[in-house]
N, C-alpha and C positions, 0 to 999 in steps of 0.2 A: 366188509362193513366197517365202517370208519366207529372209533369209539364214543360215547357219548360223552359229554363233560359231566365231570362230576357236582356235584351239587355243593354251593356254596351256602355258609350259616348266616351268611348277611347279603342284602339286595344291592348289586352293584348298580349304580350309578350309571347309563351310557358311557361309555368312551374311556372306564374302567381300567386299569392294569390288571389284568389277570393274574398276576403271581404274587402282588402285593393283597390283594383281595383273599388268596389260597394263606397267605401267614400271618394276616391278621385274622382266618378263623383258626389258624391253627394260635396264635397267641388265645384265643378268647375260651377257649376250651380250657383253660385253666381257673376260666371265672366261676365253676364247680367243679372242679377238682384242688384234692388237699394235697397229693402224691405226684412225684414226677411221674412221666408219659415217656414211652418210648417210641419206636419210629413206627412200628405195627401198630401202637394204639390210634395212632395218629393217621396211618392209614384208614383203619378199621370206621375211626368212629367220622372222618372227614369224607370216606370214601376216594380217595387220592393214590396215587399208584407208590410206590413203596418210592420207588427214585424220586421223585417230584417231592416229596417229604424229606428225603434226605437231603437236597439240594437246597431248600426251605429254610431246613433246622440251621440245617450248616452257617448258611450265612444270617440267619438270627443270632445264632451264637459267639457268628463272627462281629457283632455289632453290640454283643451284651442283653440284647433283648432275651436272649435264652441262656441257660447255663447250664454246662452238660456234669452230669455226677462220672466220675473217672471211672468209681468203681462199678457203679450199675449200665452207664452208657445212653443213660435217660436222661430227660431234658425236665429243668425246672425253669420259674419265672427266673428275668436275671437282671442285676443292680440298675442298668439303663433303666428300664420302665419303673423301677420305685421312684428314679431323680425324677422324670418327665411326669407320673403321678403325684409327687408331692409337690409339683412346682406348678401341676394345676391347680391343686388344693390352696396351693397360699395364692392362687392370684382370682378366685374363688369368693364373690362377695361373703359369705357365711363365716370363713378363717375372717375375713378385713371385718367385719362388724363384732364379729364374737371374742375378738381379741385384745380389745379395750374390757371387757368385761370381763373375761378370762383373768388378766393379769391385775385389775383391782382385787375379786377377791384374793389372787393370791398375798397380794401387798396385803390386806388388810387384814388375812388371820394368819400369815406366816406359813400357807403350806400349800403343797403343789396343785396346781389345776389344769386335768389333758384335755383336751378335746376328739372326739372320734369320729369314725365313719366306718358304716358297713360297703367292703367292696368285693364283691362276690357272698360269698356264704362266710364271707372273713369282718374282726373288725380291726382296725386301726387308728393308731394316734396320730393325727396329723396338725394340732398343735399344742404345745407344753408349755407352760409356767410355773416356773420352782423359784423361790427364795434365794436369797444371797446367802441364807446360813445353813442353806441345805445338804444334809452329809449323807443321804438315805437313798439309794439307788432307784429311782422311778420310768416309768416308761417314757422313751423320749420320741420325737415325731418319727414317724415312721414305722414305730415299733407295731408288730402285731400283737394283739392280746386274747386272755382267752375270753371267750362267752358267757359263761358261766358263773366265773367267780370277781366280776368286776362290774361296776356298777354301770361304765359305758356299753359293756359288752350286751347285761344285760335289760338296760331300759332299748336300746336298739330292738335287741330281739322281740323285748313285750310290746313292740310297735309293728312287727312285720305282718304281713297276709298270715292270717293262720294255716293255711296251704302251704305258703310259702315255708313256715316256723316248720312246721310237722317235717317237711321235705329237708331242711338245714340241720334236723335231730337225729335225722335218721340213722344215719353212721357218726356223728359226733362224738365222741370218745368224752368222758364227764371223768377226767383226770384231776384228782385231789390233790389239793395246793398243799391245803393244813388238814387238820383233824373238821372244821369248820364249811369247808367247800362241798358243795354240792354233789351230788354223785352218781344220779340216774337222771331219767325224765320227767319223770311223775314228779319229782321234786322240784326239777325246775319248771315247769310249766304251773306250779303250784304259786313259785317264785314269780312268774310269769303275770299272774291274776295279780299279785300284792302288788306289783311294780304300778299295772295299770287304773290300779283303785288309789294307792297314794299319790300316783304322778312324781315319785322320786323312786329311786335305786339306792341301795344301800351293799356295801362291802364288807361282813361283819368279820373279818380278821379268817377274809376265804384263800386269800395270798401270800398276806404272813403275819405270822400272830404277833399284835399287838398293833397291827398296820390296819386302817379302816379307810372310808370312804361313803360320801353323800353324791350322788348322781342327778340329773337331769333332761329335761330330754330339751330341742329346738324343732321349732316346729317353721315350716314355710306358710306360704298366704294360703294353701289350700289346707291348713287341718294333717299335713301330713308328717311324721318325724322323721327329720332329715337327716338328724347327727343328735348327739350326747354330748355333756360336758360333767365332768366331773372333780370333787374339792378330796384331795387325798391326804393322808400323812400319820401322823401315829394316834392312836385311838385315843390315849390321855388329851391331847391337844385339843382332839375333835368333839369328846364328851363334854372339855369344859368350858367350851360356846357352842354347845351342839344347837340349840334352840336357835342362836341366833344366826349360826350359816345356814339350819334348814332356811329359813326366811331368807336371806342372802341367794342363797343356792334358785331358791325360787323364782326372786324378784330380777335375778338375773336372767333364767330363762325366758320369763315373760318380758324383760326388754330386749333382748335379742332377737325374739321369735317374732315378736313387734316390727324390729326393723327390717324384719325377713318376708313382711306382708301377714304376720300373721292377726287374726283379730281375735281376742279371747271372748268366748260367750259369758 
């Protein structure tokens, strides 16, 4: 009896490559997972014959797409697809309209402003504005950040499917930055409610003490949040025009989210 094909995580298209179809589900399998994968997981959870995954990995790896740990023998994401991800991002109308407004307020209060995106159960900065007199070590594009204790991370999350939220919690590890970070669920989800009642995010010295942050969310035409942007830098700076970047911080979202189709009620 001849074998059956195994089942694919995505609907091929007629006239399909079969093996490039088998290692972009095997790439996609990472889009929840936090831990490298090895060839039997790969197997296991694709349903694929142990050889045909090896043969897969191999020359992913062999192209950067994957990147094998020497000492475990497992496979992580690999430097390729972060350049090919962030070089969709910057040609991405959201980066081109948010990044006129991104780098005024930096100019205007002298302190850095990232911009994020949830990709997978992860979030990331994919684009950054800092000062010329900048000496303070911040996230730069690409960078992954955590959830919890930053203000992109979490006005993202108090925008997700609450299903969705529940299910991204579940094994999240609520790793303290400072004495100030968050550090169960019940806390962030708590967190979670303020974020959505004030419609800003707030970093109160959760990453390093004396370091703060005012948050944002962007919204598209339909009502939905698509990315964060956030005004960061040391807390003295931030206190002593706080009043006036919240307003800033604001008026900025609401013209970007503007230009994104979005219409405010």
């Amino acid at each position: 009896m001849a074998r059956k094909s195994a089942p694919t995580m995505i609907d091929a298209p007629r006239g399909s490559i079969l093996s490039i179809i088998k290692a972009v589900d095997i790439l996609k399998l990472f889009m929840n997972e936090r831990k490298p994968l090895g060839i039997t997981e790969f197997a296991e959870k694709l349903n694929l014959p142990k050889t045909t995954v090896m043969g897969i990995t191999k020359t992913l790896a062999g192209v950067n797409f994957l990147e094998k740990d020497p000492l475990s023998g497992k496979y992580r994401l690999g430097p390729m697809l972060l350049q090919l991800g962030l070089k969709y991002v910057s040609n991405t109308d959201i980066i081109t309209i948010a990044r006129v407004w991104m780098e005024r307020l930096c100019l205007k209060f002298q302190l850095t402003v990232n911009a994020g995106l949830m990709v997978g159960d992860n979030v990331v900065v994919v684009f950054s504005a800092s000062p010329d007199n900048e000496f303070l070590t911040f996230p730069k594009s690409g960078t992954w950040i955590p959830t919890h204790t930053t203000c992109i991370g979490k006005m993202l999350m108090a925008h997700q499917e609450p299903a969705r939220m529940l299910k991204i919690l579940e094994n999240y590890q609520f790793t303290p930055l400072t004495e100030n970070s968050i550090t169960d669920r019940d806390g962030f989800l708590r967190e979670m409610e303020k974020v959505r009642s004030e419609g800003l995010s707030f970093d109160n010295e959760e990453n390093f003490i004396g370091m703060g942050g005012i948050g944002a969310p962007i919204y598209n035409h339909t009502g939905r949040v698509i990315a964060a942007f956030a005004i960061t830098g040391e807390l003295e700076k931030l206190n002593a025009k706080r009043k006036e970047i919240i307003e800033e911080v604001h008026r900025s979202s609401i013209e970007v989210s503007t230009h994104m189709g979005y219409m405010q009620k």
